[in-house]
KEKE-3310 file (N, C-alpha, C; in steps of 0.2 Angstrom, whole numbers, plus 5000, padded with zeros to 4 digits):
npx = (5762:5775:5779:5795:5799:5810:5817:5819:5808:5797:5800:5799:5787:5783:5791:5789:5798:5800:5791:5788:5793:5787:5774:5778:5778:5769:5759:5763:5760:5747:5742:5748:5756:5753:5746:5732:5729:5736:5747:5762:5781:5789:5804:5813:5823:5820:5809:5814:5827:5817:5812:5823:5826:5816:5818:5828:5823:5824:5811:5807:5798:5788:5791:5780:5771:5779:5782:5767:5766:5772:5768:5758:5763:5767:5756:5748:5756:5767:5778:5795:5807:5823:5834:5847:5854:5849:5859:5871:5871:5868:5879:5889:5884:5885:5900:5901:5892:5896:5890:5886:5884:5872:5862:5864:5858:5842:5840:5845:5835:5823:5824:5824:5811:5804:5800:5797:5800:5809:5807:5817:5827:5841:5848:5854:5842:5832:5842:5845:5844:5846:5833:5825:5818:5828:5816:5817:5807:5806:5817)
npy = (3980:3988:4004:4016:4032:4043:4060:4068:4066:4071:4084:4086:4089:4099:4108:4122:4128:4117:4110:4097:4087:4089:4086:4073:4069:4071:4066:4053:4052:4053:4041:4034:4020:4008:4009:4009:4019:4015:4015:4025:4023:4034:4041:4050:4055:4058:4067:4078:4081:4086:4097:4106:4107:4111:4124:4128:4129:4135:4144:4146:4137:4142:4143:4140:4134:4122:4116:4112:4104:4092:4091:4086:4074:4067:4063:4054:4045:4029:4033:4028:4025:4027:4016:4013:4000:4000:4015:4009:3997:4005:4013:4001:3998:4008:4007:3994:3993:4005:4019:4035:4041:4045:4041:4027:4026:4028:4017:4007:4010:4009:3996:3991:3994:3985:3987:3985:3994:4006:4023:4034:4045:4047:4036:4022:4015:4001:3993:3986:3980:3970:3966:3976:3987:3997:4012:4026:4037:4049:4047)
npz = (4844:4849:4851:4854:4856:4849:4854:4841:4832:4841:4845:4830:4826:4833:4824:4816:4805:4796:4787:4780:4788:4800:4794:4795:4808:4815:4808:4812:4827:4828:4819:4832:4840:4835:4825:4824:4832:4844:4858:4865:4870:4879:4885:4901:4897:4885:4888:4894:4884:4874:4880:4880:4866:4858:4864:4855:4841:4825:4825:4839:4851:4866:4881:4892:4884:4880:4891:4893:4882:4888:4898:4893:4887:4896:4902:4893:4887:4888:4900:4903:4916:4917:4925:4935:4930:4919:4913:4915:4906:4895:4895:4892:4879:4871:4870:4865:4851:4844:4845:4850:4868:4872:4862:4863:4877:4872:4866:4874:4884:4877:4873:4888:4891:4885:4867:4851:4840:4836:4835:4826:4818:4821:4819:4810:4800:4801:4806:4819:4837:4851:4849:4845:4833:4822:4815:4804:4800:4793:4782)
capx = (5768:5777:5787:5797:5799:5816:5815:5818:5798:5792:5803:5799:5781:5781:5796:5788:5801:5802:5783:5787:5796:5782:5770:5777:5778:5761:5753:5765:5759:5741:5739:5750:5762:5751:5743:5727:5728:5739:5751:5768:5782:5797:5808:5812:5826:5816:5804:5820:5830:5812:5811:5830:5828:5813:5818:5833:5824:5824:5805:5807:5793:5787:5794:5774:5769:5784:5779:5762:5767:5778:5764:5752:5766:5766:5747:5744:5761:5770:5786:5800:5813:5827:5837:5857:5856:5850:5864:5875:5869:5868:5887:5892:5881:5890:5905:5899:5889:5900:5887:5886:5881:5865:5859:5863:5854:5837:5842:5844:5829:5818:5824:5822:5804:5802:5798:5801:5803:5815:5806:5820:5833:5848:5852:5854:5834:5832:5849:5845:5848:5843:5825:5821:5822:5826:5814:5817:5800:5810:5820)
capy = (3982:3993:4008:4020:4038:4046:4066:4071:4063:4077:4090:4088:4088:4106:4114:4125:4128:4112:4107:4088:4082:4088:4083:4065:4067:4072:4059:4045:4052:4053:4036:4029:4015:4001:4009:4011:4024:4016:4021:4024:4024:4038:4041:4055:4058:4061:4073:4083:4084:4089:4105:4110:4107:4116:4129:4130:4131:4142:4147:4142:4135:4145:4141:4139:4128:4117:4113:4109:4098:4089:4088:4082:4070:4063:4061:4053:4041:4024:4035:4024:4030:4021:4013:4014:3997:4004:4018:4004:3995:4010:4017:3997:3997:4014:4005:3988:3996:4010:4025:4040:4037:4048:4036:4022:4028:4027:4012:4003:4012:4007:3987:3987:3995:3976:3987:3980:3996:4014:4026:4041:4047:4045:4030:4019:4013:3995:3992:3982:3979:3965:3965:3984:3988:4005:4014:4031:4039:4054:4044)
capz = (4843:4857:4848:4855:4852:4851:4856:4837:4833:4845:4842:4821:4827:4833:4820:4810:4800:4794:4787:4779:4793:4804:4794:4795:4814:4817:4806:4817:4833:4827:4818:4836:4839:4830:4817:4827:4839:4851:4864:4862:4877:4877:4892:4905:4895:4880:4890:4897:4878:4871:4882:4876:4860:4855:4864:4850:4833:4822:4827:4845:4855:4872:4887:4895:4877:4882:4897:4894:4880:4891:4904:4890:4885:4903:4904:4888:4884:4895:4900:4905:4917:4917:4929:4935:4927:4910:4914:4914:4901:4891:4894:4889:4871:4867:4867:4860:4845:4843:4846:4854:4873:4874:4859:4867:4882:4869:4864:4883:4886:4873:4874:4893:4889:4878:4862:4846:4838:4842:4831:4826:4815:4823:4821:4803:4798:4799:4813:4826:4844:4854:4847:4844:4825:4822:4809:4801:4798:4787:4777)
cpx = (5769:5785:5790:5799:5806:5813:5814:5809:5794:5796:5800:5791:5777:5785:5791:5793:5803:5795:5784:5789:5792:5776:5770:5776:5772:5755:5756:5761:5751:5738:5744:5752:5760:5746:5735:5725:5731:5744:5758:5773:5789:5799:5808:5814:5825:5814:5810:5824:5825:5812:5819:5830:5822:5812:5823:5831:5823:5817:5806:5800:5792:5788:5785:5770:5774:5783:5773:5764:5771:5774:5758:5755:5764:5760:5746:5750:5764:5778:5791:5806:5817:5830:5846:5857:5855:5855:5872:5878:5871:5876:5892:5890:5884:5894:5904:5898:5893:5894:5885:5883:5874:5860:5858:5860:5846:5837:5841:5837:5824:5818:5822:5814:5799:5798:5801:5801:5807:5812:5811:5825:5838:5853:5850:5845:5838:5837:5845:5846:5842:5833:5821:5826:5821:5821:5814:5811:5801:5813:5818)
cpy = (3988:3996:4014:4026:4042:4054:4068:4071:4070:4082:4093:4090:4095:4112:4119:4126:4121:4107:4100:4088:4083:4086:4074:4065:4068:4067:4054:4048:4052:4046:4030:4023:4011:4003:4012:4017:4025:4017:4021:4025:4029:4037:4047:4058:4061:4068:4082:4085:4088:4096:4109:4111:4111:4123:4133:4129:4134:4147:4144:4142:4138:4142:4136:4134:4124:4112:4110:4103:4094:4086:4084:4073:4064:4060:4055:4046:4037:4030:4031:4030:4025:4022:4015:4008:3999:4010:4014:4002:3999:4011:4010:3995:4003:4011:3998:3991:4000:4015:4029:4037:4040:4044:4028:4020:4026:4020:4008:4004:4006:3997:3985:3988:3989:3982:3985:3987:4003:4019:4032:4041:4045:4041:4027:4015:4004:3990:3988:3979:3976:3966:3970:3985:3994:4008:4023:4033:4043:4052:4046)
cpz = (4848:4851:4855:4851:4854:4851:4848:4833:4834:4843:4836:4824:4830:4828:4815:4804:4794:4793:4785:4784:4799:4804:4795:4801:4817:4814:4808:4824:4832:4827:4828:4832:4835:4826:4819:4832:4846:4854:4858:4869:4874:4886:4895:4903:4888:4881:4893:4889:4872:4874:4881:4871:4855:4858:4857:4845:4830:4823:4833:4849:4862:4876:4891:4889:4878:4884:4896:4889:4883:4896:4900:4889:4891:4904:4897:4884:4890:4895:4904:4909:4919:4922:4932:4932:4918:4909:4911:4909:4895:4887:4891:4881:4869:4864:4862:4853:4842:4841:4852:4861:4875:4868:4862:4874:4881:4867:4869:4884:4883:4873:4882:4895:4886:4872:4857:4842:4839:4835:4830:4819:4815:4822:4813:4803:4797:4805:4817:4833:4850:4854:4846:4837:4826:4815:4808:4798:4791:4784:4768)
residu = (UNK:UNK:UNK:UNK:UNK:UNK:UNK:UNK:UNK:UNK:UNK:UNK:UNK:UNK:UNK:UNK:UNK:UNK:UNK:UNK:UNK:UNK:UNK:UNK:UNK:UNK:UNK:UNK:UNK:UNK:UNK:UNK:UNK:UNK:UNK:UNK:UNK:UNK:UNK:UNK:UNK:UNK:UNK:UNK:UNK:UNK:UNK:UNK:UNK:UNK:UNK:UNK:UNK:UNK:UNK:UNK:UNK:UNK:UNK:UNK:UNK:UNK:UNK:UNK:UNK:UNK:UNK:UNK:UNK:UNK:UNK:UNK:UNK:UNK:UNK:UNK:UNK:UNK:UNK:UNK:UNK:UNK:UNK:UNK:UNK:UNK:UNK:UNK:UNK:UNK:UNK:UNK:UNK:UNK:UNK:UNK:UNK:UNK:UNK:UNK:UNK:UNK:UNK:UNK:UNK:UNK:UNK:UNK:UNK:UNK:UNK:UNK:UNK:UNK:UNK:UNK:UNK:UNK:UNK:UNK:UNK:UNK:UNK:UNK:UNK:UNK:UNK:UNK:UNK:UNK:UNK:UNK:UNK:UNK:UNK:UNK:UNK:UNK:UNK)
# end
């Protein structure tokens, strides 16, 4: 199984303030995509709304801990960068779907990746889009 990881995963996975949902995110990154240890793929644009966004939470993460998570992430996980035609793609499944375009951006991503699932929040558990189920960890 080839998951994909939306930024909120990583994000829950440092929040302090918010110990279940990081405890889920730490034991999904731990047990990996198939249950066994293995990989998982995010995008660039994960790696870029990851160092935004935990700069902004309520316990906010150091600028120099960011980074290295970010440098670990890159060592350690397939990171997809997507294309002008996932761009495309993207700005055309916004409209299709009817969701926002930085979701559909994960979405493009993660289908031109070939994973079969979009690990995150965001989007309704279960939904599906050309061959990638969404699943809500936190639910």
């Amino acid at each position: 199984m080839r998951a994909f990881l939306d930024t909120n995963v990583l994000v829950y996975a440092v929040d302090e303030a918010d110990e279940r949902r990081r405890a889920i995110a730490r034991d999904l990154l731990a047990r990996g995509a198939d249950g066994d240890g293995g990989g998982f793929v995010i995008s660039t644009q994960v790696l870029s709304e990851f160092l935004v966004a935990v700069r902004r939470l309520e316990i906010p993460v150091g600028e120099d801990v960011a980074l290295g998570i970010v440098r670990d992430l890159a060592a350690s996980v397939e990171i997809h960068v997507p294309s002008v035609a996932d761009i495309i793609g993207a700005a055309e499944r916004a409209v299709r779907e009817k969701i926002h375009h930085y979701d559909a951006l994960i979405v493009q991503a993660a289908v031109s990746a070939g994973c079969d699932v979009l690990i995150t929040e965001d989007l309704q558990d279960g939904r599906r889009f050309d061959g990638v189920t969404v699943t809500d960890p936190f639910r």
